[in-house]
Each structure stands twice: as C-alpha cells, then as structure tokens.
N, C-alpha and C positions, 0 to 999 in steps of 0.2 A: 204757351210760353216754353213749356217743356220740351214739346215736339218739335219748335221750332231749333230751340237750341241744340237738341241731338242730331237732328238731320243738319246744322250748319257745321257741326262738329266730327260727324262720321264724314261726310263729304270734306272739307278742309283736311284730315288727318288721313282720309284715301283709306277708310276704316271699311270701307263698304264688304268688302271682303271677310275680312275677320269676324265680321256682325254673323256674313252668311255658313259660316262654317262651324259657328257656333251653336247653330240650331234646337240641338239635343237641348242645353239651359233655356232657351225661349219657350221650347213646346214643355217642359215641365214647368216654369214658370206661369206660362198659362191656366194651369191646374192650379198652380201653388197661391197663384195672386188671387182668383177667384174664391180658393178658401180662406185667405188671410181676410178677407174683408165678411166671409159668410159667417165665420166659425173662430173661436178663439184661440186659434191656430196661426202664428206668424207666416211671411211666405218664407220664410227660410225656413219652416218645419220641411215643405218640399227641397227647398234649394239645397238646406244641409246634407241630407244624407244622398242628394244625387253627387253631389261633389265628392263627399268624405265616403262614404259607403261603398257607392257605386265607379265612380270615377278616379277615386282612393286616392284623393288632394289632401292636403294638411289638413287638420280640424281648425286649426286657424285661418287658414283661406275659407273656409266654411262659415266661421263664425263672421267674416270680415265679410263677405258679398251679402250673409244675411243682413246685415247694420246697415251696406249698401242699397239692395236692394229694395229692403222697407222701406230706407227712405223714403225711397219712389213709391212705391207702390202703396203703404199702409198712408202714410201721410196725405196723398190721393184719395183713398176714403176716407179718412178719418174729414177731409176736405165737405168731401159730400154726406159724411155723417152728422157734422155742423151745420150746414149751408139746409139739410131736409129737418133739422130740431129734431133730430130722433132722442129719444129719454135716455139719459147717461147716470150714472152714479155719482154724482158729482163731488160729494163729500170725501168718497171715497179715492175716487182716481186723483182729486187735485192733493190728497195727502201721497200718492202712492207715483206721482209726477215728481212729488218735492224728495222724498223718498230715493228715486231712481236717476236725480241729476246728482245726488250724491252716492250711491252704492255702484253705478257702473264704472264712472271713472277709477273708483279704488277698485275692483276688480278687476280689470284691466291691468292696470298698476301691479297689483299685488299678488293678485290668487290667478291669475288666467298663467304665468308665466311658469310656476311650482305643478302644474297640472298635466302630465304627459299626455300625447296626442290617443292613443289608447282607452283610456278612463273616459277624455271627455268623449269622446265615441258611446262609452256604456253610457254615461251619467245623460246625454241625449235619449239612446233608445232605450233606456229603461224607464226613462219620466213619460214619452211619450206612448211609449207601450201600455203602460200603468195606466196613462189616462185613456187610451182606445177601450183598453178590455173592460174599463171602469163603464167609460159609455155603451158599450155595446149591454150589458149585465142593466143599464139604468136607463135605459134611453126613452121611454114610453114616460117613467116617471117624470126624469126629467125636463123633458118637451112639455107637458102639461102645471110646471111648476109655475107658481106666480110670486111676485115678489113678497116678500117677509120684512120683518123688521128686528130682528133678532139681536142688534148694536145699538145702543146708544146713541146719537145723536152724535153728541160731544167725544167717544171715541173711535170714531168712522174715519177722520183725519189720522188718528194716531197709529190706529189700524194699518190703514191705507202707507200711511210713511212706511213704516217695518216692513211691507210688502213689495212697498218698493225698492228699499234700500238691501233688504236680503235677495230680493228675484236679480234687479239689475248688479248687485255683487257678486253673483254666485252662476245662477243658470244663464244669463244674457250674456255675460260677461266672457263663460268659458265656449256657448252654440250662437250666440246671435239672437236665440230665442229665447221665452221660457215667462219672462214677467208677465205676459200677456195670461199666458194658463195659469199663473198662478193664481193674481187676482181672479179671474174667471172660478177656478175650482173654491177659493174664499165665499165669491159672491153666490155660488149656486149650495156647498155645500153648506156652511152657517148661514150666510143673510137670507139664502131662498129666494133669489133672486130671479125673475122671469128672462130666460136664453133673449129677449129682445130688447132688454135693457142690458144683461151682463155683456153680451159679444159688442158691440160695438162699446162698451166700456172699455175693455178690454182691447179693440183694437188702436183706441189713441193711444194707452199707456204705449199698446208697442212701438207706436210710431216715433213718439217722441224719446222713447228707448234707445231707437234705432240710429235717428240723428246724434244723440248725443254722444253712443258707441262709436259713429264713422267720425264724430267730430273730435275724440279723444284720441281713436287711433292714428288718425291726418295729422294731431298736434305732435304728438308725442311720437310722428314719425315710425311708425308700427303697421301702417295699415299695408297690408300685402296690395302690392301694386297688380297683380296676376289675377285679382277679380275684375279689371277691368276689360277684357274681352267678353266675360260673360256678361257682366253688367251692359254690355254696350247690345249685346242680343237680346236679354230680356227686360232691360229696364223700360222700353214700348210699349210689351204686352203688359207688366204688370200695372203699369199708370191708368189702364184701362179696367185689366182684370181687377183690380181689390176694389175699385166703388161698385164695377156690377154688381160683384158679391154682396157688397152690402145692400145695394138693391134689392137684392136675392132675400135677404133674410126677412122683408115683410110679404114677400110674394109667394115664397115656396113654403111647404110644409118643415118647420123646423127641423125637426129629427131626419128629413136627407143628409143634408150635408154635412150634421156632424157624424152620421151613422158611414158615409163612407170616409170623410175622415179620418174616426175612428178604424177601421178595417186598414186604412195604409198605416196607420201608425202600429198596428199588429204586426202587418207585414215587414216594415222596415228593424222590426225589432229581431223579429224571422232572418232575416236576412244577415243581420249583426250577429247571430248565433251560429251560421253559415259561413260567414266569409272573414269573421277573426277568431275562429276555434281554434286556432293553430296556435294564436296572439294566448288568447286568453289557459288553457288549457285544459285539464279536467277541474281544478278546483274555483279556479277565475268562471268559467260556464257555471259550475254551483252558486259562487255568490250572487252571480249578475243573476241569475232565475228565480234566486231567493229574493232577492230584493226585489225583485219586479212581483213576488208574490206581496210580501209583504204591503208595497206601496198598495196595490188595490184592496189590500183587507183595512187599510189605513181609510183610505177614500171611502170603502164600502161602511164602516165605522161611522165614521164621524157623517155620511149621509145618513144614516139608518136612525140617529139620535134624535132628529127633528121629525115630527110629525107631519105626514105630507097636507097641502093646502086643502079646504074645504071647495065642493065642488062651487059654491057660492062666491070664494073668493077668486076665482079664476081671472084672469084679465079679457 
C-alpha cells in the first residue's frame, strides 16, 4: 500500500526528478533504516546529523524529517516485529507509550522553541556519543546479558510513563530521536534486560513517538515543509531497511551492529567538535567534553552496580 501510493504520487506531482537528485539522503538512509530496526538507535540518529551536521540544515528540519521518516520506516518494523511475536517489554513500553503521547506534544509546544539551533546540535551529539563510547567500553558484557527483574511488577508502568513523558518532552521533542535510547539504556542498565527483548522494545516506543511528533507538528502547522524532497528519496528505502534490520537481530551476532553503531556515533560527535568550534568556542568545546565525559561515567556507574547474569541464567 505504501509503495503503491508513493509511486502514484511521485509520478502525479512529476517528482520523479527531485526523488533522483536527492540521492545523498536515500543512500544514508539505507544505513540509518537498517540500524533503526537492528539497534536502539532511531533512523533519524543517521538522518539528523546528515542534514544538520553535514549538510548544515536547521535542527528543526532534522528533527521534523526524523518524526517523518520513522514514521515510515520504524512503524514498518515495529510492523514485522508484531506480526514475528518477538518478546517485548510489555509493562514497560505500554507505560512509556502513554508517557510519550503526552511529553512530546508539550515539548514541541513549549521546550523545542526556547532551545537555539546550536545546543540542540550539542545536546544530540553529546547523548549519542556518550552512549557509543559507553557501548564500545561494555560491548562483550553487554551482548551476553540476559534479562533481570530488578522492578516491581506494579512499578514498570509507572516507570515506563516518566520515560516516556521526559524522552518524548525533552530529547524527541528537540532531535526527532532519543526516547527509544533511553528506555533501551533503562532496560539494559537497571532491568538487565537481554539486547533481544530491549531493541525491538525500544523500536515501537520510537515508532509511535515519531507519528505522534509528525502528527503534532502537521497540527499545529510547524512541520517544515523542506523535509519533503528528502523524505520523498528515502522514505522507499527505509520501509524496507528497518524490518530487515530487525530481521537482523535474531540472525547476526548481536554486538555487530551496535559496535558499528556505536563507532558512528563517536564519529558524529568528532565531527560536531570540528565543524562548530568556531560556534562553540574555547569554553563551549570545554563544556560539551565535559559533559560527554561525565554522561559515560554516569552510564558506566549505574551498570557496574548490578552484578552481571550467572552463566546458568543466559537465554
């Protein structure tokens, strides 16, 4: 149905052109969709910084073809993630769903607008930095973790809401992305959660993130109309690329694809330190380094508290 209505649509609007000139977001997208579905990694982790970073578009056009894009793409797996019954967190996501149909709209609203184009730049590659160098230092661990029970029962909903309602407030709200990693670093660092129950947890919350983000911004007349050339080049590939990925995740060795990943989200943060040191300048570079240290002794903390799984209890 998808396919059919893009191709009646590109064809009808004589778009065919614009599709092809767009290329550069397609063939990244390609990457980006395959990890959104591997790894709890949104595709707008790739699509943000090829735009705002590299192609030096607004952060709001960034954020706005991420909510796009996901649509397509994460909702697609999240599609085939249902349809195969793969094991979800269930307690947790349906609090961290109810959670995030109420925190993105208000940040949208409220906190994305006070937020100069700048910061959200850093507050992107410093979260996602943080969690690369996090995995690369934890990745063997990691990969071998099986799930835990470290909550309650009865507070896993209540959990899950706050998670919701702070990621899609705050980090969704200002990059497009971010709720998905957050429950994901929840579930692996306190619950102990096994990478093949938390990632595809993790990729419905983004999905349904993502629509409610593009459905806030369409309402409320905000959504930058200028993601539609890209969206019109990669929205193809990623309707395909995110359920492979999640394919991916019972087929390949788990610690691939978050280990490379990880290593681009090194990079893009490299790159952030590069190409707005002018923006930022000796004491702006200090903060943003500091706080990207900080985050991963934060992470590397709060894992090192829980005792790793017994070989017995492995999945």
């Amino acid at each position: 149905m998808f396919y059919l209505t893009w191709a009646i649509w590109i064809v009808a609007s004589d778009q065919l052109m614009v599709v092809a000139s767009h290329w550069p977001i397609a063939c990244s997208m390609a990457l980006g969709s395959f990890f959104a579905g591997s790894t709890p990694m949104g595709g707008g982790s790739i699509g943000f910084p090829v735009l705002v970073l590299w192609m030096q578009e607004a952060s709001s056009l960034g954020r706005d073809f991420s909510f796009a894009i996901q649509s397509i793409g994460m909702v697609s797996a999240s599609l085939y993630i249902l349809s195969m019954r793969q094991p979800l967190q269930w307690r947790l996501l349906r609090g961290a769903m109810l959670g995030t149909l109420v925190g993105t709209p208000l940040g949208l609203l409220y906190l994305s607008p006070l937020i100069p184009s700048l910061w959200v730049k850093v507050v992107f590659s410093v979260l996602w930095g943080a969690f690369g160098i996090f995995h690369l230092i934890r990745l063997s661990s990691l990969a071998a973790a099986a799930s835990g029970d470290n909550l309650k029962r009865a507070a896993e909903r209540e959990t899950g809401f706050v998670l919701g309602l702070i990621g899609g407030g705050t980090v969704a709200a200002l990059t497009g992305v971010g709720v998905d990693m957050l429950i994901y670093m929840v579930m692996i660092l306190w619950l102990r959660t096994d990478l093949r129950v938390a990632i595809p947890t993790s990729v419905l919350l983004m999905a349904m993130t993502s629509v409610i983000g593009l459905a806030t911004q369409w309402l409320m007349g905000e959504l930058d109309h200028a993601i539609w050339p890209h969206w019109s080049a990669a929205a193809p590939v990623v309707a395909i690329g995110a359920p492979l990925g999640a394919w991916s995740v019972s087929k390949i060795k788990r610690s691939s694809a978050i280990g490379i990943v990880s290593i681009l989200c090194v990079l893009q943060f490299a790159w952030l330190l590069f190409s707005q040191a002018g923006q930022l300048g000796r004491w702006g570079l200090l903060i943003v380094l500091l706080s990207l240290v900080a985050l991963v002794w934060c992470y590397l903390m709060l894992y090192g508290r829980w005792q790793p799984p017994k070989k017995n209890d492995l999945l």
